[in-house]
C-alpha positions in Angstrom: -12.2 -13.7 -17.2 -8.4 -13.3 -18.4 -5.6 -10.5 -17.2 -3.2 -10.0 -19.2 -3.5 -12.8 -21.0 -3.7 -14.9 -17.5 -6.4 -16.4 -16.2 -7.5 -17.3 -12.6 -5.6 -20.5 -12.1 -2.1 -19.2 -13.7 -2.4 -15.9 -11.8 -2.9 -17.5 -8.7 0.3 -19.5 -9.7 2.4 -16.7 -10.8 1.3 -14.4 -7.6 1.8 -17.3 -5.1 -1.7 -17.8 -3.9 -3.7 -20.6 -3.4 -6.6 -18.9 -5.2 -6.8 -15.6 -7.3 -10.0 -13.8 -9.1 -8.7 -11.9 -12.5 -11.6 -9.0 -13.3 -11.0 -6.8 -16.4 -12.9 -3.7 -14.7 -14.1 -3.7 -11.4 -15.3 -0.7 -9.1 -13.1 -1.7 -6.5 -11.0 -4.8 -5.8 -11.0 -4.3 -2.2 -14.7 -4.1 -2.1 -13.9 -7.5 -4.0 -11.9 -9.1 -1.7 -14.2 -8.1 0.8 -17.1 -9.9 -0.7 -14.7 -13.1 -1.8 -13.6 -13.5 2.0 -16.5 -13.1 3.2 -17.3 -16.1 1.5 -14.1 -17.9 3.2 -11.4 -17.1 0.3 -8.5 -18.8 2.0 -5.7 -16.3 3.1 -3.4 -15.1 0.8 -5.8 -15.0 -2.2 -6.0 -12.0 -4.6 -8.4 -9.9 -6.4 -6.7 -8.5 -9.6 -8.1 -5.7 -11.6 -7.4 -4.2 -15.7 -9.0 -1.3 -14.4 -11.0 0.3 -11.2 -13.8 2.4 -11.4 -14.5 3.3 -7.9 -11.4 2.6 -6.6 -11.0 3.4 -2.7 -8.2 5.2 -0.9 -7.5 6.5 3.0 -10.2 8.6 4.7 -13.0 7.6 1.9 -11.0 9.2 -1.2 -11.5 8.0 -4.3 -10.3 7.9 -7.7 -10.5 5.8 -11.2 -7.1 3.7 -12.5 -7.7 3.4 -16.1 -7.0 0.1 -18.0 -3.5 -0.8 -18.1 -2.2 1.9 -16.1 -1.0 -0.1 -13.8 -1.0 -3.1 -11.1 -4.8 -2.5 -8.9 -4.5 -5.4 -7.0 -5.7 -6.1 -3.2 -5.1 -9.5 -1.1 -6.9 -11.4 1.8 -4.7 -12.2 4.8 -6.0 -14.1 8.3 -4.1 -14.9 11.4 -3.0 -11.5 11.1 -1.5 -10.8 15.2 -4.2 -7.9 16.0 -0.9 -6.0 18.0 0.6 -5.4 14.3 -2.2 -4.1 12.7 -1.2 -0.1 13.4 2.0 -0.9 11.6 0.8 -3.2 8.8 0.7 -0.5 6.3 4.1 0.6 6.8 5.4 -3.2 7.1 3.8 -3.4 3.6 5.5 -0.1 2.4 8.9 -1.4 3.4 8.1 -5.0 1.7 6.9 -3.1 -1.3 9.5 -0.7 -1.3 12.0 -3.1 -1.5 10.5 -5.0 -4.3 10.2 -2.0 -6.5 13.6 -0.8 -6.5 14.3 -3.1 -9.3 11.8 -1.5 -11.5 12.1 2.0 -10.6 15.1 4.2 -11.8 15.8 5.6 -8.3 15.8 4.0 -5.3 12.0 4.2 -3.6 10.5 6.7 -0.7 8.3 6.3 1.9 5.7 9.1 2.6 3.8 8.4 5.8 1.4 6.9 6.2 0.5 5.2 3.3 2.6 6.2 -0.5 5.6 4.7 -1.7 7.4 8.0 -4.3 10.1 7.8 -7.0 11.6 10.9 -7.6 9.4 12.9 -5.2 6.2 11.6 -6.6 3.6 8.8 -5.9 4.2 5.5 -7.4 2.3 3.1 -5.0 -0.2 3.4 -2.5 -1.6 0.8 -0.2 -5.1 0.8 1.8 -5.4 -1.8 4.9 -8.9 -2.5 6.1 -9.4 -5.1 9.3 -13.2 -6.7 9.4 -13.8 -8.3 12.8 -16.4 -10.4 14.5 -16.7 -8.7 18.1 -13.4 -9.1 19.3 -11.9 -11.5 16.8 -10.1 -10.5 13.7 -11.3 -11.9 10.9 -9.4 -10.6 8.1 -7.2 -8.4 6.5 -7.7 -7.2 3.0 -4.3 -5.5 1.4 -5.2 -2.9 -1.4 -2.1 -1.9 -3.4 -2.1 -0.1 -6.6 0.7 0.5 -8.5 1.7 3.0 -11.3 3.1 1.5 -14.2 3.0 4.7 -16.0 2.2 8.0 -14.7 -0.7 9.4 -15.5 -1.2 12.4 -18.0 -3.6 14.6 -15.5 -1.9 13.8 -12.1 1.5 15.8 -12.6 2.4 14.5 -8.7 2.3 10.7 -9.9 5.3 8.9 -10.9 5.3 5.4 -13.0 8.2 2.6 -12.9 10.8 1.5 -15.8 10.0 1.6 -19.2 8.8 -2.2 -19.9 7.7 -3.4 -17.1 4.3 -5.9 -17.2 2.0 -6.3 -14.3 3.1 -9.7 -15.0 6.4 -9.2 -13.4 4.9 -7.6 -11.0 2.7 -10.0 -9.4 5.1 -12.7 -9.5 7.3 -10.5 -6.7 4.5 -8.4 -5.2 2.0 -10.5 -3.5 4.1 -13.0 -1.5 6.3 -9.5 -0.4 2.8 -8.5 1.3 2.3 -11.7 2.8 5.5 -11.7 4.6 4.7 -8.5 6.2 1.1 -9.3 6.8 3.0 -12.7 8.9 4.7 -10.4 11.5 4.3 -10.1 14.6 3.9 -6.4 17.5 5.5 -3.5 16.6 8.1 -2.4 14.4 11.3 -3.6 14.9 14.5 -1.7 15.1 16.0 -2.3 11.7 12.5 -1.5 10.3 12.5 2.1 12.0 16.0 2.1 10.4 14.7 1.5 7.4 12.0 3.5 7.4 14.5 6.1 8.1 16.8 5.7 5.2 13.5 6.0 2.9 11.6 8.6 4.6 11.0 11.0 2.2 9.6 13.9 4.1 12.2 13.7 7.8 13.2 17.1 8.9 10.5 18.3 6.4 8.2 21.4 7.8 4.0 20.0 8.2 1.5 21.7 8.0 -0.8 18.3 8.8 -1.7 16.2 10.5 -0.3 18.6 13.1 2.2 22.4 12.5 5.8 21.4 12.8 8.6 19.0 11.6 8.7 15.8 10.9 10.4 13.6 13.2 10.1 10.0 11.5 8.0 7.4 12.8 7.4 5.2 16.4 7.1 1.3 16.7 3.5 1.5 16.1 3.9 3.7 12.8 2.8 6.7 14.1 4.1 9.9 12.8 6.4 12.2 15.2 6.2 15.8 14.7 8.1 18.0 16.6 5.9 21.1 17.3 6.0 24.2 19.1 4.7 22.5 22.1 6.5 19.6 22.1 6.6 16.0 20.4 3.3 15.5 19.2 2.3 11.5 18.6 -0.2 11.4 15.2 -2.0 8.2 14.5 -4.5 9.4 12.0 -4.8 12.3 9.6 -2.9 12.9 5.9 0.3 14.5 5.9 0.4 18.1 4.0 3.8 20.0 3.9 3.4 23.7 5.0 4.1 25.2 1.5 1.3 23.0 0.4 -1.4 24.8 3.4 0.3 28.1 2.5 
């Protein structure tokens, strides 16, 4: 098969990886990379997609991406430190926020725990999934898609620069992930400060995962809401603003 014009060999080149599988539509590329590493696709390797049918979000969502809407890509990643795997998706928000600043017209937001948002609305959003073997992790697929433009029927979607190609895309994007994939424990203190500077909901009043205000985030990417009872830790859940629930 060819992307773009590319096919497995000069993808894998362009992206970084030591091997890459180019699909023009698959249901879903993580249920890809699942399936590839599975059958020992060495880490770093990538499942690219022209278009997902069954495509798989947080909390079993799921939605299509239509052809050349975007970048639907998701990446395999072992010897992942098991103590980093509660912050991995906000590592990879950072490393991917980052990145698309150059192809955005405004500098990039991060909306806990999982959507990267130009101008208020979603641009990216990333799914981590862990497979393990009793105690042992395994791997680590990466799912990112990417909004090159937004689409017509999802008014809170946002899409990058006029011009830009997956192909520029996946010669940044990939070995940003992998980087964040290689750290180690909890987030740091100039990542909290970073998160900080691009949080795009602080001081902002919830409605979900729990009734109060958004406090930012802890070392192990939870969320911090400041209720009527008192700091409230949330590890799980989707985060709805209050005029959303009202």
């Amino acid at each position: 098969m060819t992307w773009d014009g590319l096919g497995p060999s000069e993808a894998a080149a362009i992206a970084g990886a030591p091997q890459a599988w180019v699909l023009d539509v698959v249901g879903s590329t993580m249920d890809e990379a699942h399936r590839v590493a599975d059958g020992g696709a060495p880490s770093g390797s990538v499942v690219i997609a022209g278009e997902q049918t069954a495509g798989r979000g947080r909390l079993g969502k799921r939605w299509a991406a239509p052809q050349r809407s975007g970048l639907w890509m998701t990446s395999i990643h072992r010897d992942v430190d098991p103590a980093a795997l509660d912050c991995l998706t906000i590592r990879v928000g950072l490393a991917l926020a980052r990145s698309l600043d150059a192809f955005a017209c405004e500098p990039v937001g991060l909306k806990w725990p999982n959507d990267l948002l130009v101008g208020g609305r979603k641009v990216c959003g990333i799914l981590t999934e862990a497979r393990w073997r009793g105690a042992a992790l395994l791997w680590v697929a990466v799912g990112v898609g990417v909004n090159l433009t937004a689409p017509a029927d999802q008014p809170r979607a946002a899409g990058l620069r006029p011009g830009v190609t997956r192909r520029e895309l996946i010669a940044v994007l990939p070995g940003m992930i992998r980087a964040a994939a290689a750290l180690h424990g909890q987030l740091s203190r100039a990542e909290l400060a970073e998160f900080g500077a691009r949080d795009a909901v602080r001081d902002a009043a919830l409605a979900q995962p729990a009734r109060g205000i958004a406090q930012g985030i802890d070392a192990s990417g939870a969320l911090v809401v400041q209720t009527a009872a008192g700091r409230e830790i949330c590890r799980q859940g989707s985060l709805i603003m209050a005029q959303e629930d009202a």
